[in-house]
N, C-alpha and C positions, 0 to 999 in steps of 0.2 A: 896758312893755307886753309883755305874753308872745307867746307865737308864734302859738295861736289867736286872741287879740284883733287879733293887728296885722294877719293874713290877712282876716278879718272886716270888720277897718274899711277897707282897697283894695278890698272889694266883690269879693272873687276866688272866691265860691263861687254857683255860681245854680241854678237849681233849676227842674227841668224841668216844663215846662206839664203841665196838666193834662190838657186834648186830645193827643192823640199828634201832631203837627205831620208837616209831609211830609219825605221827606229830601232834602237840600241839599247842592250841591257833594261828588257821590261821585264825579264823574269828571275829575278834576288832570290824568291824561296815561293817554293808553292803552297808552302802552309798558311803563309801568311794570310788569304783568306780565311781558311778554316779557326785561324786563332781570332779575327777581326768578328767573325758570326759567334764565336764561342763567349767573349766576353762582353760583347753587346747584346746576348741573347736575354730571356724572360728567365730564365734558371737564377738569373746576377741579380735580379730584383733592383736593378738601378745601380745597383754599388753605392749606398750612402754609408758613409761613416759608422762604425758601430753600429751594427745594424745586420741580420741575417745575409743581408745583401753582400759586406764586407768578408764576412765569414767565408762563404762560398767563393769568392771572388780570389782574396789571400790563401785558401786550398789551392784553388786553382793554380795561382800562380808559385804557389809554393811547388806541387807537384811538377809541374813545366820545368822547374832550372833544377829540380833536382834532377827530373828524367836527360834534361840536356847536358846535365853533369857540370852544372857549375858549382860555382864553392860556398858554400854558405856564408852569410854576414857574421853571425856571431856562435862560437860554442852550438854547434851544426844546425843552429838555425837560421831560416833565411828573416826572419822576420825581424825590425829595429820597431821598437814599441814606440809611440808619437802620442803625449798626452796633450789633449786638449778639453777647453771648458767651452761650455755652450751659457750664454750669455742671454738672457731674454731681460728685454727691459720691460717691466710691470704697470710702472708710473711713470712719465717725465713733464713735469713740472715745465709751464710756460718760461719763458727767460724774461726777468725783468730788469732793466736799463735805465738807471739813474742818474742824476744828473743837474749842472744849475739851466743845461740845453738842452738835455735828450730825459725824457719821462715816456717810455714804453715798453709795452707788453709783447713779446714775440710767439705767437703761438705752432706750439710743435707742429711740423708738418706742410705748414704753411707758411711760415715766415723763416724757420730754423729747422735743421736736424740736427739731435745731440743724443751721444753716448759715452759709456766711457765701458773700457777694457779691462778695467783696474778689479780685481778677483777679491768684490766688496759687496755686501747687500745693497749700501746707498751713499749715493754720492753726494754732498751737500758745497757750491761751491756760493759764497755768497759776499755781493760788493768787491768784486774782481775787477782793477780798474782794465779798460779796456785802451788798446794800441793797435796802429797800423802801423805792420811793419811789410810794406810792399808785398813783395812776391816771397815772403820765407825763407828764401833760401841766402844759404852758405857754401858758394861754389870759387873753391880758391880757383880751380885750372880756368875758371873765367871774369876771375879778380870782382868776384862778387859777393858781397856780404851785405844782407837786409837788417843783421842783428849785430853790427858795427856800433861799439859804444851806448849798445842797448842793454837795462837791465831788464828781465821779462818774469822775473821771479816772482810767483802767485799771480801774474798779470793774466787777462785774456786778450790772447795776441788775434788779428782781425788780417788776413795777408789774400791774395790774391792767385786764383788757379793758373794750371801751367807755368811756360815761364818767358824772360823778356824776350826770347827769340820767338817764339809762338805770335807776341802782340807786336813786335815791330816789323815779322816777316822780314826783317834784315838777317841773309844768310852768315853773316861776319857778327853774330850775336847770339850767344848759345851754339843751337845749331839750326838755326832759322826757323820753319815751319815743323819741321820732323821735333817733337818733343823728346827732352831729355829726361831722364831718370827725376831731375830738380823740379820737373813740371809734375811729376806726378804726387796725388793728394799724401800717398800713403806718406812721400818723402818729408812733407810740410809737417804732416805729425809727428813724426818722428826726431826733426830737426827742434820743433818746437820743446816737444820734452826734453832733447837733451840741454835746450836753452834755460829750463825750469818755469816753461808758462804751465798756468793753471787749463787754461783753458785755451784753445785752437780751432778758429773760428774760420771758412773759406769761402772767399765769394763765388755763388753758381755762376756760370756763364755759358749757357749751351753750347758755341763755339770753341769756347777754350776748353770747357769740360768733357767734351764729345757727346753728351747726351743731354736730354733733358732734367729738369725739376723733378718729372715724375719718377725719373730712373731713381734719384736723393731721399726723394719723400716716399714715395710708392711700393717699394720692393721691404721686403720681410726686415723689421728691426731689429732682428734676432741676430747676434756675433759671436764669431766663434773667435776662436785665441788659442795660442798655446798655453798650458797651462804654467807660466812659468815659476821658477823658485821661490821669488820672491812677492808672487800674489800681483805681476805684471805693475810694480807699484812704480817704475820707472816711466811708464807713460803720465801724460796729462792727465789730469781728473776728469776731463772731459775733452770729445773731440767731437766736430759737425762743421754744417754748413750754413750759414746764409744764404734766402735766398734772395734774387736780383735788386725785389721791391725794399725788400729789408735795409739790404745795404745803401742803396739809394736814401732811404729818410735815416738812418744812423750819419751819411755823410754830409746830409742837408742842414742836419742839426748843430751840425758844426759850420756852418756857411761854404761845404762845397757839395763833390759829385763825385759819381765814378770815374766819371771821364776826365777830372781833373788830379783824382787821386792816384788813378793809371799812369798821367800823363806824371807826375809827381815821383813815380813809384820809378820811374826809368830812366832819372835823371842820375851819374854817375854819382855828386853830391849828395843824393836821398838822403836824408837822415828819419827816422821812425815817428809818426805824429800824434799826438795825444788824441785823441778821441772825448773828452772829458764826459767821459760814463764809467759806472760801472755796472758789472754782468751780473744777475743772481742765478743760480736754476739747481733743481733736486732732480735727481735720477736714483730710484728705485729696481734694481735688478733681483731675478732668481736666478742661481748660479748651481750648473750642471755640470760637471766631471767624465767626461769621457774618456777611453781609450779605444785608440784607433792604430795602423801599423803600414808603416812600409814594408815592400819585400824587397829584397836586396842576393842579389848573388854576384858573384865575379870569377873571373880565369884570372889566377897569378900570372905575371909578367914573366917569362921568362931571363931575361936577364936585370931587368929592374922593376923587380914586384913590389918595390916603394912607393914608386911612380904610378900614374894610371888617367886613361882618358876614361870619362863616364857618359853613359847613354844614359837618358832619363824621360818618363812618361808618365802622368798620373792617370791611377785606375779607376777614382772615385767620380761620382758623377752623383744625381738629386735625391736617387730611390725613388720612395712610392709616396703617391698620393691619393687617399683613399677617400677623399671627397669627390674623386674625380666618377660618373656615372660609367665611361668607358673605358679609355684605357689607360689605368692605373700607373704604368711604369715607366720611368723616365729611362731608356735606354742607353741613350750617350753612345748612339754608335759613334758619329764620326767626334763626337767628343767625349770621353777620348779612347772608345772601344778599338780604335787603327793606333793609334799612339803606342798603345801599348800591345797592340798586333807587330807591330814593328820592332818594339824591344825586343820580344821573341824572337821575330826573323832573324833581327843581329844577331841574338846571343845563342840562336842555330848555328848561325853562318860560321861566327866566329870560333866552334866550338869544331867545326869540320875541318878546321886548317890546323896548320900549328901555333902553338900559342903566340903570342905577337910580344917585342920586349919586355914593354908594359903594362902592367896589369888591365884590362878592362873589366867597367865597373857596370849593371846593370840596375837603375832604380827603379822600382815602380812606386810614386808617393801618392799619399792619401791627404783628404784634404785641400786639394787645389780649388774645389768650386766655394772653399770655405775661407778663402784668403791666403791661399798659396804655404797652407800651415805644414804640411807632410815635407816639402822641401826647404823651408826655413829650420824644422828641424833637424832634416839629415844635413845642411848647411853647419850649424850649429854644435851635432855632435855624425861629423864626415867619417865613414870609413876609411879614406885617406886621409891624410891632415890635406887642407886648402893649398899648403906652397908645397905640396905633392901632387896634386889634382893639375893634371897639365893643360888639359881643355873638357870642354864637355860641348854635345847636342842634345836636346829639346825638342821629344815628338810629341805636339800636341793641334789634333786633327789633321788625320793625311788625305791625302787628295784621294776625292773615288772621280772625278771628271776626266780621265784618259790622260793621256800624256799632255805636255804641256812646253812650250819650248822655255820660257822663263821658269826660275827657279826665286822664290818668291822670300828674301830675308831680310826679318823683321831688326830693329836696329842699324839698318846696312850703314855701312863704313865706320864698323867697330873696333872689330879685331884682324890680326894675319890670320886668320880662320878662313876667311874669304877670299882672296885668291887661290888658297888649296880646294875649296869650294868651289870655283870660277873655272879652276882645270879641270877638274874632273867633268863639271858640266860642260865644257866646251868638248871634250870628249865624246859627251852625248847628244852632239852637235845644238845645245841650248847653254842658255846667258844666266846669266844673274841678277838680278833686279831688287830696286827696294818694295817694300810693300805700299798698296796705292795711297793708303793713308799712315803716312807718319806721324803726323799731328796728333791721332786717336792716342800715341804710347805704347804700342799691343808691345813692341819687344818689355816692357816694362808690368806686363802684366801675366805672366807665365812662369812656371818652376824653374827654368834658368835662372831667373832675376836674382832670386838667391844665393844663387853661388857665385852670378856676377858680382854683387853687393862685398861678395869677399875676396872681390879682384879676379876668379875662376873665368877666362875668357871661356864664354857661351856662345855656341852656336842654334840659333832659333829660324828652320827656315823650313819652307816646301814645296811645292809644286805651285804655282802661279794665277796667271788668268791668259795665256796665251797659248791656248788651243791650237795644238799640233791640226786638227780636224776643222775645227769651227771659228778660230781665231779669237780676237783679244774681246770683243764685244761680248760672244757670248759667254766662253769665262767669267768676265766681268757680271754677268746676268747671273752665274752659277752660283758664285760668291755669295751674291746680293741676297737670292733666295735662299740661300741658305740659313744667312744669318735674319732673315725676316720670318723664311715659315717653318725654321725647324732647328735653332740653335735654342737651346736650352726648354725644350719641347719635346711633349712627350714620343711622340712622330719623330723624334734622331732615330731612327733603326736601322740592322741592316739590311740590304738591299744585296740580293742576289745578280741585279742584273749591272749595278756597279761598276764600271772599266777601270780596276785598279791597276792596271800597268804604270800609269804615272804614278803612284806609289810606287812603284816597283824599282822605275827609276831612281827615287828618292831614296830608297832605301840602298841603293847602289854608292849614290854619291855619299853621303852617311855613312856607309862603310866603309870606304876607299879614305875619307877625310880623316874617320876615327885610325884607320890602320895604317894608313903613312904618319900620322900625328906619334902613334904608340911605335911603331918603329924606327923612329929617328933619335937625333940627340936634342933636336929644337923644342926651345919653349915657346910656341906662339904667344903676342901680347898682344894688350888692348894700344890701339893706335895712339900716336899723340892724342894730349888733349883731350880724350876719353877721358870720363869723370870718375873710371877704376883702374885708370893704370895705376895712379900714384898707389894703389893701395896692394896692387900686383906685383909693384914693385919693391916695395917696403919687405909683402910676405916672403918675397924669395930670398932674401939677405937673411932669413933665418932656418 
């Protein structure tokens, strides 16, 4: 059953009356502004990472769950420490490509981007024979394997972005146009390391990429990382991009093209093709140490405080830029200063009734504009173990554009999280919808992603683009400008005049999801053929 059919037959899409019905449940908690202006204010200094910004912000939030009376994370503090390195590349050395066909020079920025993660002064990777190995991936639930009878050991592997369902728009392939976790870049690197390539090479493609060359080349080359134990020495030596032109004469020099190595790349038989080059390149890093912290509190469960659903929000955002002649601070209201205005409102709400079975967890992680690192860590070392963690939600930017009759989830037709999702919104005489662009990945690029990765069914969802008031158009318009004149800009601030009632709503449904989930005996899972069940399933047999 494909992805639209199987959403269809859980009855997850509904469809608004034809009377315009009244609105319902817009008011969850009246703080929740006042916490939404508090952390998005000029006091927070942007909230960057280590940084006075963090300081103030982690008081903040420490003070809140104390006063709310939650439980602290560890030996009565709320704070779990998240160490990471800051990564600045100093040098990087053009790629040079040898060969009895291919004799070229790739220069950074223009032809390639490359770094590495690896917690080293300098990288030196040299005569690295190069391979195309299709689209990277290794996806059993779709009987797919690019690295079938491949060996990639010290190789640099050369594979293609997203994945075959994205390029053949066949919904009975992957999951058609909606990308899957295998389309996304981080997953290529990561499969490739545990393959043993040296190097991991992605062809740009603004389409399949969702952005440009510039987005590749153009944005700050400075990386952050967890700092891990072993000096991050399990990734590749190096990771990057090709861009379009690049790839095009490395595949000419071999007597084809992209379009034939596409078309190559998706034939069930593929088998991996020599490239007959090999790759050189140096990278020189300066390597920075940082600490930085989530905040964490929780309410024990009542009858099963082993157990627990978790809410989760990141609090960090860009800080200051002091080059700037005006206004210096990157606020991050609606990202993610409401996210985590909402963590709050829950962990009020929930703190006013009585405890609910299972424990509920509150996180706020640091690190999400730096690569989603605050939640990979609480992933990694969980205050519940993972086949304890029953489900979890994801507030990251809440709606201020008024009510909204769709309910807006990223992922859609993941997990049974979404019909419990579906009723509560049809309650609120609104549907549930996917988000308009799947193909971008966004479920795949947020602090759920992490706990999904350890099979934790994630819910990532919010208020929509169908205007209770103004309909789907302008919605769509809200969206738009948003992400155009004020997402990741210094202009995110709050806005007093704001119609946060659809927030309100969302926070309703959010709570009603989180607290039948924690009151029952069900374990929601990821659907068939979700790329985390098997590993959902695996975890709970322990």
């Amino acid at each position: 059953m494909n992805k639209l059919a199987t959403t269809l037959a859980l009855g997850l899409v509904f469809s608004a009356s034809a009377a315009e019905p009244a609105l319902v449940q817009t008011d969850f908690n009246a703080n929740f502004a006042r916490y939404f202006e508090k952390v998005a204010s000029d006091e927070m200094q942007g909230r960057a990472p280590a940084t006075e910004g963090e300081k103030r912000t982690v008081a903040y939030l420490e003070s809140e769950f104390k006063r709310l009376g939650l439980t602290a994370y560890k030996d009565g503090s709320y704070r779990q420490a998240v160490p990471v390195v800051q990564i600045d590349p100093v040098s990087v050395s053009s790629m040079t490509l040898t060969g009895d066909k291919t004799a070229a020079s790739l220069v950074y920025k223009t032809d390639m981007m490359a770094w590495s993660t690896r917690m080293v002064p300098e990288i030196n990777v040299e005569n690295s024979e190069m391979v195309f190995a299709g689209y990277g991936i290794v996806a059993p639930e779709y009987n797919w394997n690019d690295y079938k009878d491949l060996d990639v050991k010290g190789k640099t592997v050369v594979v293609l972005v997203n994945d075959p369902g994205f390029a053949t728009q066949d919904p009975e392939l992957f999951t058609g146009n909606a990308m899957t976790y295998y389309g996304r870049w981080t997953y290529k690197y990561e499969e490739a390391a545990r393959q043993g390539a040296a190097m991991l090479l992605i062809v740009h493609e603004t389409e399949a990429a969702s952005y440009g060359w510039n987005v590749v080349a153009g944005t700050s080359p400075i990386r952050f990382e967890l700092a891990d134990a072993n000096k991050n020495m399990h990734k590749a030596q190096v990771e990057g991009w090709l861009s379009l032109d690049a790839a095009e004469r490395l595949f000419a020099a071999n007597g084809s093209s992209l379009k034939q190595m596409k078309a190559k790349a998706l034939k069930p038989d593929f088998k991996a093709i020599p490239l007959n080059a090999k790759a050189s390149i140096r990278i020189k890093n300066n390597l920075r140490e940082i600490d930085s912290n989530n905040v964490i509190g929780f309410i024990p469960g009542s009858k099963k405080p082993d157990e627990a659903v978790i809410y989760m929000a990141h609090w960090d955002h860009f800080g200051l830029d002091f080059s700037r002649s005006d206004d210096k601070i990157f606020n991050g209201a609606q990202d993610n200063a409401g996210g985590i205005a909402g963590l709050l409102a829950l962990a009020e709400k929930f703190k006013q009734g009585p405890a609910p079975e299972r424990s509920i967890a509150f996180v706020a992680v640091t690190a999400e504009e730096r690569g989603l690192l605050g939640s990979r860590w609480y992933a990694e070392h969980p205050l519940f173990p993972v086949n304890k963690t029953v489900a979890g939600i994801n507030m990251d930017i809440m709606n201020v554009y008024g009510p909204m009759r769709d309910v807006m989830v990223f992922g859609y037709g993941s997990s049974e999280l979404e019909p419990i999702l579906g009723k509560y919104a049809k309650a609120q005489n609104r549907y549930i919808a996917p988000e308009p662009t799947p193909q971008d990945g966004f479920y795949y690029r947020s602090d759920h992603f992490n706990l999904a990765k350890k099979g934790v069914p994630m819910l990532y969802a919010r208020g929509g683009i169908d205007s209770v008031e103004h309909g789907k158009d302008w919605g769509l318009a809200q969206r738009k400008n948003y992400v155009s004149d004020y997402y990741h800009k210094v202009n995110d601030e709050f806005d007093p005049n704001w119609d946060l009632r659809g927030s309100q709503q969302d926070l309703f449904l959010f709570y009603q999801v989180g607290l039948e989930v924690a009151n029952s005996q069900s374990w929601p899972n990821w659907l068939p053929g979700k790329e985390f069940k098997a590993i959902r399933d695996q975890s709970l047999q322990h």
